[in-house]
C-alpha positions in Angstrom: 279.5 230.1 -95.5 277.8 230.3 -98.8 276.0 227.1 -100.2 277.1 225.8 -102.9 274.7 225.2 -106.0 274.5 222.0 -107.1 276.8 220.7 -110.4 275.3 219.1 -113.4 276.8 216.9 -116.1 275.5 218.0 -119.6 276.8 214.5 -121.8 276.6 214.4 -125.2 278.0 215.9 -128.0 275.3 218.2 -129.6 276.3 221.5 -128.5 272.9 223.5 -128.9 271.2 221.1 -126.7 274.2 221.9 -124.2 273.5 225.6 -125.2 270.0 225.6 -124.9 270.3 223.9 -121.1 273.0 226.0 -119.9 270.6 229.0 -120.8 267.7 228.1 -118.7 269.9 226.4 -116.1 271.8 229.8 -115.9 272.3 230.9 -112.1 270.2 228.1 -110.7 273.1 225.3 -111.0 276.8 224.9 -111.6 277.0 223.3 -115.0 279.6 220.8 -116.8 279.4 219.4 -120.2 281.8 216.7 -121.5 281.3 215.9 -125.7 282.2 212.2 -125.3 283.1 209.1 -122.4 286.1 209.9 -121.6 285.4 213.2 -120.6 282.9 212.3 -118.7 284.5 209.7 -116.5 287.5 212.6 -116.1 284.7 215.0 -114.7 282.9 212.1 -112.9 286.6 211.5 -111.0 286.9 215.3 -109.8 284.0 216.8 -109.3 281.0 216.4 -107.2 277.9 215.9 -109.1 274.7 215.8 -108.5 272.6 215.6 -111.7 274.0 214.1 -115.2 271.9 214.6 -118.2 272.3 212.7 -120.8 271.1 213.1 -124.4 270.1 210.1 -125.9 269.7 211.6 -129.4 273.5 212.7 -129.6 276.4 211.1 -130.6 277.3 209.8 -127.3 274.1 207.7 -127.0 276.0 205.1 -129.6 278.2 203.5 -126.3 275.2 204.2 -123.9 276.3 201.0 -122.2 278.8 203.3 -119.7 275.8 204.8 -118.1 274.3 201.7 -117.7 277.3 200.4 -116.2 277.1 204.0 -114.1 274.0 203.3 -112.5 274.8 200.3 -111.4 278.7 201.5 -110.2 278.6 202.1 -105.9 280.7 205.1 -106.4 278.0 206.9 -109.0 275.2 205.0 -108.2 273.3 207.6 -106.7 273.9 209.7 -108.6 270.2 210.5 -110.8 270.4 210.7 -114.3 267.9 212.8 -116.2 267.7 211.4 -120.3 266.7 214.3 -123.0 264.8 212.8 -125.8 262.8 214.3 -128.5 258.9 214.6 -127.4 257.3 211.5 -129.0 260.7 209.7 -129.5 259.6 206.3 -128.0 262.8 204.6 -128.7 264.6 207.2 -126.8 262.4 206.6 -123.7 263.2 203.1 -124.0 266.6 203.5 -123.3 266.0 206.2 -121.0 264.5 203.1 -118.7 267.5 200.7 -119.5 270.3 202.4 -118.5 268.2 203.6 -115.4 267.2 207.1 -115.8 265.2 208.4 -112.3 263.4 211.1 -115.1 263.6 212.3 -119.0 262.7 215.7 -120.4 261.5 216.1 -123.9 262.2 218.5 -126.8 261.6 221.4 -127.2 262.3 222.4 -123.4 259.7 223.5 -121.4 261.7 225.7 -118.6 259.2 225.2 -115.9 258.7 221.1 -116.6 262.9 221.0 -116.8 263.5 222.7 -113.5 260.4 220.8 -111.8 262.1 217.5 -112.9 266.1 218.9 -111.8 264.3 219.8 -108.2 262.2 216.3 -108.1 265.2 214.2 -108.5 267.4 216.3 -106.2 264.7 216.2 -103.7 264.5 212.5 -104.0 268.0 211.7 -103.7 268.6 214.1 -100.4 265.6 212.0 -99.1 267.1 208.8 -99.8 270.6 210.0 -98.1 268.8 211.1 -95.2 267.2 207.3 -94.7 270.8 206.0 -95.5 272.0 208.1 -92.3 269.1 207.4 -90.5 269.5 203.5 -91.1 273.3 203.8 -90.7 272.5 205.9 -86.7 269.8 203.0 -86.5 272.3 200.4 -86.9 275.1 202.6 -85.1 272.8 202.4 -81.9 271.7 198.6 -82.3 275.4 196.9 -82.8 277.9 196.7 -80.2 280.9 198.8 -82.3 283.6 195.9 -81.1 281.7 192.8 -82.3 279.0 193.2 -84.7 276.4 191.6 -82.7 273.3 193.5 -81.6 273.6 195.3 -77.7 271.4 194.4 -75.2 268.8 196.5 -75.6 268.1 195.7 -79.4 268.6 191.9 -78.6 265.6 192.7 -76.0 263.6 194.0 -78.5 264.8 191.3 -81.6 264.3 188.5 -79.2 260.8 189.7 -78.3 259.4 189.9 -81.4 260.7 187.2 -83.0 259.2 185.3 -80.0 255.5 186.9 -80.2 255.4 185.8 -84.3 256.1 182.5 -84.0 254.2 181.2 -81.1 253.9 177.9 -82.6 258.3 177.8 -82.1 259.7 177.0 -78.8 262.7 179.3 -78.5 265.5 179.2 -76.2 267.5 181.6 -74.6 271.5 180.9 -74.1 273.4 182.9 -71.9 277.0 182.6 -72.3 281.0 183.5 -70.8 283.7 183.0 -70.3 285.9 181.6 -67.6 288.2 183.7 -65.9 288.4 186.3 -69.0 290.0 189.1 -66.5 293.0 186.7 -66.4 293.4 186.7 -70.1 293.0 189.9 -71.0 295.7 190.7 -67.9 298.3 188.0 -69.1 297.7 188.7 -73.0 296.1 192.3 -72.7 293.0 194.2 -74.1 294.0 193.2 -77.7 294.2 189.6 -77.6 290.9 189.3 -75.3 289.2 191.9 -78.2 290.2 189.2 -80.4 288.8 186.3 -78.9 285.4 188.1 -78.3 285.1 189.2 -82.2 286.1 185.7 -83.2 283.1 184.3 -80.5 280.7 186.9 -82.2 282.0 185.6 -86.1 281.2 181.8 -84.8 277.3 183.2 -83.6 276.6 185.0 -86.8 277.3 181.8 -88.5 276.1 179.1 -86.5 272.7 181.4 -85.8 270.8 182.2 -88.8 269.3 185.8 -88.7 266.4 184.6 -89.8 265.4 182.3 -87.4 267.6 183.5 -84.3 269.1 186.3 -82.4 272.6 186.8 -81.3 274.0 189.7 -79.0 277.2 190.6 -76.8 275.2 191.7 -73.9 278.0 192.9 -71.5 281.9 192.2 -71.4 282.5 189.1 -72.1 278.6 187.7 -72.0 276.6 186.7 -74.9 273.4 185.7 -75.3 271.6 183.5 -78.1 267.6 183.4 -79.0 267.5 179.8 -81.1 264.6 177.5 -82.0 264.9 174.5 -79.6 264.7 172.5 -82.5 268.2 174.0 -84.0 270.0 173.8 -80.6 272.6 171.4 -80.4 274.5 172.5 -76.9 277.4 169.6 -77.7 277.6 170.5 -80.9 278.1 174.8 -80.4 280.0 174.2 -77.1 282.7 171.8 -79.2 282.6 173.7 -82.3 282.9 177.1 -80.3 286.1 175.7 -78.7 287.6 174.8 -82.1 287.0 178.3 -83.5 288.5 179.9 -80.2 291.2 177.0 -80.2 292.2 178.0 -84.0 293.6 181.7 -82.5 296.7 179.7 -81.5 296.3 181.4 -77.6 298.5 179.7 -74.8 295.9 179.4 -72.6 292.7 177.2 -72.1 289.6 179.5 -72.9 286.6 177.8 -72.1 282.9 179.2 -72.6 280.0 177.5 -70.2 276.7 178.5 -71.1 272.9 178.4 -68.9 269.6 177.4 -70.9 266.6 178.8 -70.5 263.7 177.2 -72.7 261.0 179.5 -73.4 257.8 178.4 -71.5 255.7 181.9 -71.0 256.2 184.0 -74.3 254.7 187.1 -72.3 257.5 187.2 -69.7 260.2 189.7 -70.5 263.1 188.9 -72.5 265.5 190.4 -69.9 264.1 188.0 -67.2 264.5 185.1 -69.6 267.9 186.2 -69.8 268.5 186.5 -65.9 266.9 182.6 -66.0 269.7 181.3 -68.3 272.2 183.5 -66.4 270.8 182.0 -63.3 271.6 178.2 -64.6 274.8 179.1 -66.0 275.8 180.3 -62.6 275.3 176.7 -61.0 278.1 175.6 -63.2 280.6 178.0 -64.0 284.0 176.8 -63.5 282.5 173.2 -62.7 284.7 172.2 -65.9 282.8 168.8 -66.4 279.4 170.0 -67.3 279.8 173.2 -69.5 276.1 173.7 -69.6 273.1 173.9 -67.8 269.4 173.9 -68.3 267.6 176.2 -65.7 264.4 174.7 -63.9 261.9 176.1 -61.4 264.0 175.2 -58.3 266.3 177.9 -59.0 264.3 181.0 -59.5 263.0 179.3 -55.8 266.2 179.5 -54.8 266.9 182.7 -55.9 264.2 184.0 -53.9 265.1 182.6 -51.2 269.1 184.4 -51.8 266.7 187.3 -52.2 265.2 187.1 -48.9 268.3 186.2 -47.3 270.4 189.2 -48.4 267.8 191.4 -47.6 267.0 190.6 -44.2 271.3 189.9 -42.9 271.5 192.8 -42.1 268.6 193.6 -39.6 269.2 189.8 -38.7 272.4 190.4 -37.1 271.3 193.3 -35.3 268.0 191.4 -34.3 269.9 188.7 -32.4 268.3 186.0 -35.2 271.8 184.4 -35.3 272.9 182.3 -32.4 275.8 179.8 -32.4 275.4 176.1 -31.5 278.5 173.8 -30.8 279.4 170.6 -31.5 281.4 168.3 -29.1 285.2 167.1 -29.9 285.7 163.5 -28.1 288.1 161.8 -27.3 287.5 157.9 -27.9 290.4 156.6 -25.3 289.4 159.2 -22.3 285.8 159.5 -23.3 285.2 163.0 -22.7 284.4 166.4 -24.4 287.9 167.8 -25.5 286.9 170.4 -27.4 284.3 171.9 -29.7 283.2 173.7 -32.5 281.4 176.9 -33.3 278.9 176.7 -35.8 276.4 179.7 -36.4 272.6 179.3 -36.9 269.9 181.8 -38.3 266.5 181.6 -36.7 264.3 184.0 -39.3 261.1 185.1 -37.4 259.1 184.3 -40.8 260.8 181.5 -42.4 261.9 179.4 -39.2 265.7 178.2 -39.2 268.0 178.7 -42.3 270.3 176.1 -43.4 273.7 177.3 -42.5 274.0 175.6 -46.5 271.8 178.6 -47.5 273.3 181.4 -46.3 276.5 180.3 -46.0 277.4 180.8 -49.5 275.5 184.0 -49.9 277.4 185.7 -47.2 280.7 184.8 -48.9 279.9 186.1 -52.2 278.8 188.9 -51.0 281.2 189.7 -48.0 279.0 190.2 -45.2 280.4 186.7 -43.6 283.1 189.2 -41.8 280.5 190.6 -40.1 279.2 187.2 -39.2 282.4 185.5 -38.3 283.4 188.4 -35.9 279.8 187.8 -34.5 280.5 184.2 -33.8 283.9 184.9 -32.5 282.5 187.5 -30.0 279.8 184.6 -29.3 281.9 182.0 -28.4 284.3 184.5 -26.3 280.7 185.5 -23.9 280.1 181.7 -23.9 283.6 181.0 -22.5 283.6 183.8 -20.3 280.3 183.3 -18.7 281.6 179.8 -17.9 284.5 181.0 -16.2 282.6 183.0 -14.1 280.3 180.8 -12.9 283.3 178.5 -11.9 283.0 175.6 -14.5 285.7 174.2 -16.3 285.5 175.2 -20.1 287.6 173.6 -23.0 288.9 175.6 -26.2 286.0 176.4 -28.7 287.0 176.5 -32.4 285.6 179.1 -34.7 285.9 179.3 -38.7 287.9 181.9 -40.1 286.6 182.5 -43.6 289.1 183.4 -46.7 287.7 187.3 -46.8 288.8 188.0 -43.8 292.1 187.1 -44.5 291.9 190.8 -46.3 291.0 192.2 -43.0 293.9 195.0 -41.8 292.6 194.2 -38.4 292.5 191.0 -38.1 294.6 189.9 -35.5 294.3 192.9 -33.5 290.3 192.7 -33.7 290.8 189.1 -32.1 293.6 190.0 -29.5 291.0 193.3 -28.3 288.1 190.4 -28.3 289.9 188.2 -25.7 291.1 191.1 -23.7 288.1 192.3 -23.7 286.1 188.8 -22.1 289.7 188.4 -20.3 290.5 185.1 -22.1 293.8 183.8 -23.3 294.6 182.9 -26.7 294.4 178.6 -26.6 291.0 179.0 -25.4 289.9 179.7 -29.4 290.9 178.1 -31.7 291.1 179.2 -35.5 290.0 176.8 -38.3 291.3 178.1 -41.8 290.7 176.4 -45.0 292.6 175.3 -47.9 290.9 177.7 -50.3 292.4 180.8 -48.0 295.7 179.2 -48.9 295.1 179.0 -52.4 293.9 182.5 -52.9 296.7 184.1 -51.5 299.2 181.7 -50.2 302.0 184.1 -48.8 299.5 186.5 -46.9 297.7 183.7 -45.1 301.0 182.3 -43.7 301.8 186.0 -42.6 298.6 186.4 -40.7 298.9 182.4 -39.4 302.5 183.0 -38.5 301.7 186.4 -36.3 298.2 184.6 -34.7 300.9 181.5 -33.4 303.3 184.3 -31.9 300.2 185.6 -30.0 299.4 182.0 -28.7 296.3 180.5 -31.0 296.6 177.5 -31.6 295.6 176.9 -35.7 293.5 174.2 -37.5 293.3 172.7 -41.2 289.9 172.2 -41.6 288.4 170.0 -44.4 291.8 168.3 -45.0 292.0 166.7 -48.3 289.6 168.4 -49.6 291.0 170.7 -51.8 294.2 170.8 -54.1 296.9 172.3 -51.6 296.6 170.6 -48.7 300.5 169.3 -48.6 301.9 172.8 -49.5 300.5 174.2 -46.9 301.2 171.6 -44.3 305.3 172.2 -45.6 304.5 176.2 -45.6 302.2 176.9 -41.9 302.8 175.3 -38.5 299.5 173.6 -38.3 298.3 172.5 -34.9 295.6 170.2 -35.7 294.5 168.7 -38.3 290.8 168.2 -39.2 290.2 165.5 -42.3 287.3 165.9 -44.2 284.3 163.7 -43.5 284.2 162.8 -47.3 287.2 159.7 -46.4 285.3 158.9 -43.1 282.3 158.2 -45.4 283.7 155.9 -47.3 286.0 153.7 -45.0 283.2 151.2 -44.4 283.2 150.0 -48.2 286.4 151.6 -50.0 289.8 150.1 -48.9 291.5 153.1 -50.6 289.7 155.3 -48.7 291.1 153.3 -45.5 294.6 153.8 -46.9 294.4 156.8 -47.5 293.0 157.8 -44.1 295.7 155.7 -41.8 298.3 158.1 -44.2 296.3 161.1 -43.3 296.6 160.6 -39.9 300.3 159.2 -39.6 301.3 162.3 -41.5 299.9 164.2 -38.7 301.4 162.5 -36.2 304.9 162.9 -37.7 304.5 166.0 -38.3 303.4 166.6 -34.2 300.3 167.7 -34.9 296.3 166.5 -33.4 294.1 165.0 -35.7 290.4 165.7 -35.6 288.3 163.1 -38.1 284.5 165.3 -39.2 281.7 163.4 -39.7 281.7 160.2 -37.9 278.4 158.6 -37.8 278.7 154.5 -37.2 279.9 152.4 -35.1 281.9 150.7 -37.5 283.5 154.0 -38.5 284.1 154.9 -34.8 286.3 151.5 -33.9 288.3 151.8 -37.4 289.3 155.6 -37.2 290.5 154.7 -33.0 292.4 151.7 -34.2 294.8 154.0 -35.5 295.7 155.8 -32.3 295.0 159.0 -30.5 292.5 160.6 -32.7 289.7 163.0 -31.5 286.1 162.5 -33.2 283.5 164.9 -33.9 280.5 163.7 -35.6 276.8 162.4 -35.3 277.8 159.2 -33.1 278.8 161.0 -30.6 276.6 164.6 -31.2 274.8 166.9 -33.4 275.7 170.3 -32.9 273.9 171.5 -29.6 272.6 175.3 -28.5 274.5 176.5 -25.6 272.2 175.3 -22.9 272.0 171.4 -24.3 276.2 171.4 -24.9 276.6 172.6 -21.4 274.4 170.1 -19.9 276.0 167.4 -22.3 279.3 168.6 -21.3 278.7 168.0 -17.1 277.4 164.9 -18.2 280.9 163.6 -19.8 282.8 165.7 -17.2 281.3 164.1 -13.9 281.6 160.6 -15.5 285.1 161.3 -16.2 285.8 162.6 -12.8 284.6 159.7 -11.5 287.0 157.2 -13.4 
C-alpha cells in the first residue's frame, strides 16, 4: 500500500504566505489551510495532522491564545507547531516561544531551511512516539494486566535496587495470601475473586508509597511488599486490609496472613528473600489467631532438613532405613499386653534417627505417606506372621491409616491381598483413622469403614477429641475402640474439667459398646484416676515407650508368663 504524505495545517489568513508555502511544499506534503479558528478546530477534528504552521504576522495571530491552549490540549498536544515570522521580527519569536512552537521559519523563505525544519520536527515527533511505545511495551511487560502491581520478575528487579541504594534502610519483605481463595472463586466465581485481588492491589498502592517501597502480585493470589521496617505496621495493614476487603460486601470471611522477612544480607537474592517470608507465612497459614509471622534462622534449618528428607524417602524405603517399633496396650485390671501399636521409625545412615514429628508431616503434604503406611502395614503383617510360626501367642497390632489413602481405589483389597498373603485374619490388625479423614470427605470414609467392618477389621478413633467432628462421626461409623487423646490425660492431675470431661469420654464409649484406649499416660497419679473409671486399656510411658521388635517381644513374654502364672 502507498504511504501516505504527511498533512500540514497552513493557519492564518494571509493568503500569499499560504501561496508561497503551498508552492515549495508542492508534492512533498498534503497541505490544508484554514483563514481563521474555527476553521481550524473543524480541520483539527477530521483530519490527521502532522505539522500546523502558524503565521504570527496574520490576522489570526490577534486570538493566538487557542494554540496556546493547543499545545497544551492531550488530543493535539503532539502535534509540532512551526511559527512563520518576518526575519528580524523579535516580537514574533516571542510568541513563537509562548504558545510553544517546537521551530519558526523566517521571511522571505528559504526552501532548503523550510524543508530542513518540516523534516526536523517530523523526525522528532516519530522519535518521541516511538519512546511512548517503547515505555508503554516497557510497562506492558512490568505490570500484571489484572491488577496494576508490578509481576514478579520486575518486583525482583525494583526490590533489588531499591535495596542496594539505600543500605543505610532496613527493608522488609512481606509475602502475602489468602486463605482458601480456590473456595471463593468456586462459590462466587472468577469475577468476584478478580475483584477482591484488584481491590488488595488498590489497598498496596496506597498504603506503600512508590517511592520508598515495592508492591507486586507475584502469582495467583500471592503478593509481596518491599517496605522500610520503619513504615511497617503489620497490625495496622492486616486490620486495615480487612476493612477494605470487608467494604466489597462478600458473604464470606476473606482473610489475608502474611510471613516477614527482615532484610539482614542486602546481597542475597530478592527471590530467596521472598521464599524466606513465604517460608514464615507457611507456619501459620490457616492458624487464624496469629495472621503473621516473622521468619528466623530455625526455619531455613528446618527447611533443609524437609530438603533432605524428601530427597532421600525415596531410596530410604527401598534401603530398609524405615523400621517399625511398637508400643504396648495394657490392661490395668489383668496386667498384661492387650494390644499394641505400630509406629514407624527412620534410621538415616548420615543423620542418625528422624523424628517421626519430621517427616511425618512432609510425607503427608507431599503423598508419599501411602507408600509408607502400606510399608508399615506389610511390617506389622511379617511381624505377626513370624510369630505365629514360631508358635507364640501374638495379640492384634494397630496400624494408622492416613486421610490420603482414603483416595486409594485399592484400599481395601490391597489390605485383604496383605493378610492373605502372611495368612492372617482380619482382627489381628487393627485400623486407626482420624477425625481429619472424616472431615475431608465424611461420606467416603464411612464407605470404605463400612466395607473394612464387613471384611472383619476391627476400627479405631484415634486422637478422640481432638478435632471438631468427633461426635458426628461416632453417630455416623461403627467405631470399635476408642482412643482419647493424651491432651485430657495431661491435664487430669491439675484441671477438674479435664476430669469431667474424661469420665464423659469414656462413659460415652461404654454406652455406645465400644473399648476405650486412653494415649499418653505417664504418672502414677494419672494411671489410678483413668482405672477408677472402669475397664480402660492404657498406652503410655508408665507402662512403655514404643519398643523395636526384639525388645516388645521380649517385654511381651515377660507380661505373658506372669500372667500365666496368676
Amino acid at each position: 500500500m502507498e504511504k501516505l504524505l504527511p498533512t500540514i495545517l497552513l493557519a492564518g489568513a494571509d493568503k500569499n504566505i499560504h501561496d508561497e508555502l503551498k508552492n515549495i511544499l508542492k508534492g512533498k506534503y498534503i497541505v490544508v489551510s484554514a483563514d481563521n479558528e474555527q476553521e481550524c478546530k473543524n480541520i483539527l477534528s477530521n483530519d490527521k495532522i502532522d505539522v500546523i504552521f502558524v503565521c504570527l504576522n496574520s490576522q489570526i495571530t490577534d486570538e493566538f491564545d487557542f494554540f496556546k491552549t493547543l499545545s497544551k490540549d492531550d488530543n493535539y498536544k503532539n502535534i509540532p507547531i512551526l511559527a512563520v515570522v518576518t526575519y528580524g521580527d523579535l516580537e514574533s519569536v516571542s510568541r513563537a516561544i509562548e504558545i510553544g512552537a517546537s521551530e519558526f521559519v523566517t521571511m522571505p523563505f528559504n526552501e532548503n531551511i523550510l524543508l530542513y525544519r518540516i523534516r526536523n520536527v517530523l523526525a522528532h515527533c516519530q522519535q518521541a512516539e516511538k519512546d511512548a511505545q517503547i515505555k508503554e511495551m516497557n510497562r506492558f511487560i512490568e505490570i500484571d494486566q489484572l491488577t496494576g502491581l508490578y509481576n514478579r520478575a520486575t518486583f525482583y528487579k525494583k526490590a533489588a535496587a531499591l535495596i542496594q541504594e539505600n543500605p543505610e534502610v532496613q527493608y522488609c519483605i512481606v509475602y502475602l495470601d489468602i486463605s482458601c481463595f480456590k473456595v471463593i472463586n468456586d462459590l462466587f466465581h472468577t469475577e468476584t475473586g478478580n475483584l477482591i485481588l484488584k481491590t488488595a492491589a488498590n489497598y498496596f498502592m496506597r498504603a506503600i508509597n512508590a517511592r520508598i517501597g515495592v508492591a507486586s502480585r507475584i502469582e495467583a493470589d500471592h503478593f509481596v511488599l518491599c517496605v522500610p521496617q520503619d513504615t511497617l505496621d503489620m497490625d495496622r495493614l492486616i486490620r486495615d486490609l480487612d476493612t477494605t476487603i470487608k467494604s466489597l460486601g462478600i458473604s464470606h470471611n476473606i482473610l489475608f496472613f502474611a510471613g516477614v522477612y527482615p532484610v539482614v544480607d542486602i546481597n542475597l537474592p530478592v527471590d530467596q528473600m521472598c521464599d524466606r517470608a513465604s517460608m514464615a507465612l507457611s507456619k501459620i497459614k490457616g492458624n487464624y489467631v496469629r495472621r503473621y509471622n516473622f521468619y528466623d534462622v530455625g526455619m531455613r534449618d528446618r527447611m533443609l532438613k524437609e530438603q533432605m528428607i524428601v530427597r532421600d524417602m525415596e531410596f530410604a524405603l527401598k534401603d530398609n532405613q524405615f523400621t517399625i517399633f511398637l508400643q504396648p496396650i495394657f490392661r490395668p485390671e489383668t496386667n498384661e499386653i492387650v494390644s499394641a501399636e505400630a509406629l514407624v521409625r527412620w534410621f538415616h545412615p548420615e543423620s542418625g534417627m528422624i523424628s517421626p514429628g519430621y517427616f511425618i508431616p512432609v510425607f503427608e503434604r507431599n503423598g508419599f505417606i501411602v507408600k509408607l503406611d502400606r510399608f508399615v502395614w506389610e511390617a506389622v503383617c511379617k511381624f505377626l506372621r513370624s510369630r505365629l510360626d514360631a508358635g507364640k501367642k501374638i495379640v492384634p497390632v494397630s496400624v494408622n491409616v492416613s486421610r490420603l489413602n482414603f483416595y486409594s481405589l485399592d484400599l481395601l483389597i490391597f489390605m485383604l491381598n496383605l493378610i492373605k498373603k502372611y495368612d492372617l485374619e482380619p482382627w489381628m490388625l487393627k485400623l486407626e483413622v482420624t477425625e481429619s479423614a472424616y472431615t475431608d470427605n465424611p461420606q467416603q470414609l464411612i464407605n470404605i469403614i463400612n466395607q473394612f467392618k464387613e471384611n472383619g477389621f476391627p476400627i479405631l478413633m484415634d486422637d478422640f477429641g481432638s478435632g471438631y467432628s468427633s461426635l458426628n462421626m461416632l453417630k455416623n461409623i461403627q467405631i470399635d475402640i476408642l482412643k482419647v487423646d493424651m491432651a485430657f490425660v495431661r491435664e487430669i492431675e491439675h484441671s477438674e474439667r479435664a476430669r469431667t470431661i474424661l469420665l464423659m469420654i469414656i462413659g460415652l464409649a461404654k454406652e455406645l459398646g465400644m473399648g476405650v484406649v486412653t494415649e499418653g499416660v505417664e504418672t502414677q497419679t494419672q494411671l489410678d484416676y483413668i482405672t477408677s473409671m472402669g475397664s480402660v486399656d492404657i498406652q503410655g510411658y508408665y507402662f512403655s515407650k514404643p519398643l523395636a521388635i526384639k525388645d516388645f517381644n521380649a517385654l511381651f513374654e515377660k507380661y505373658d508368663s506372669v500372667a500365666a502364672q496368676v
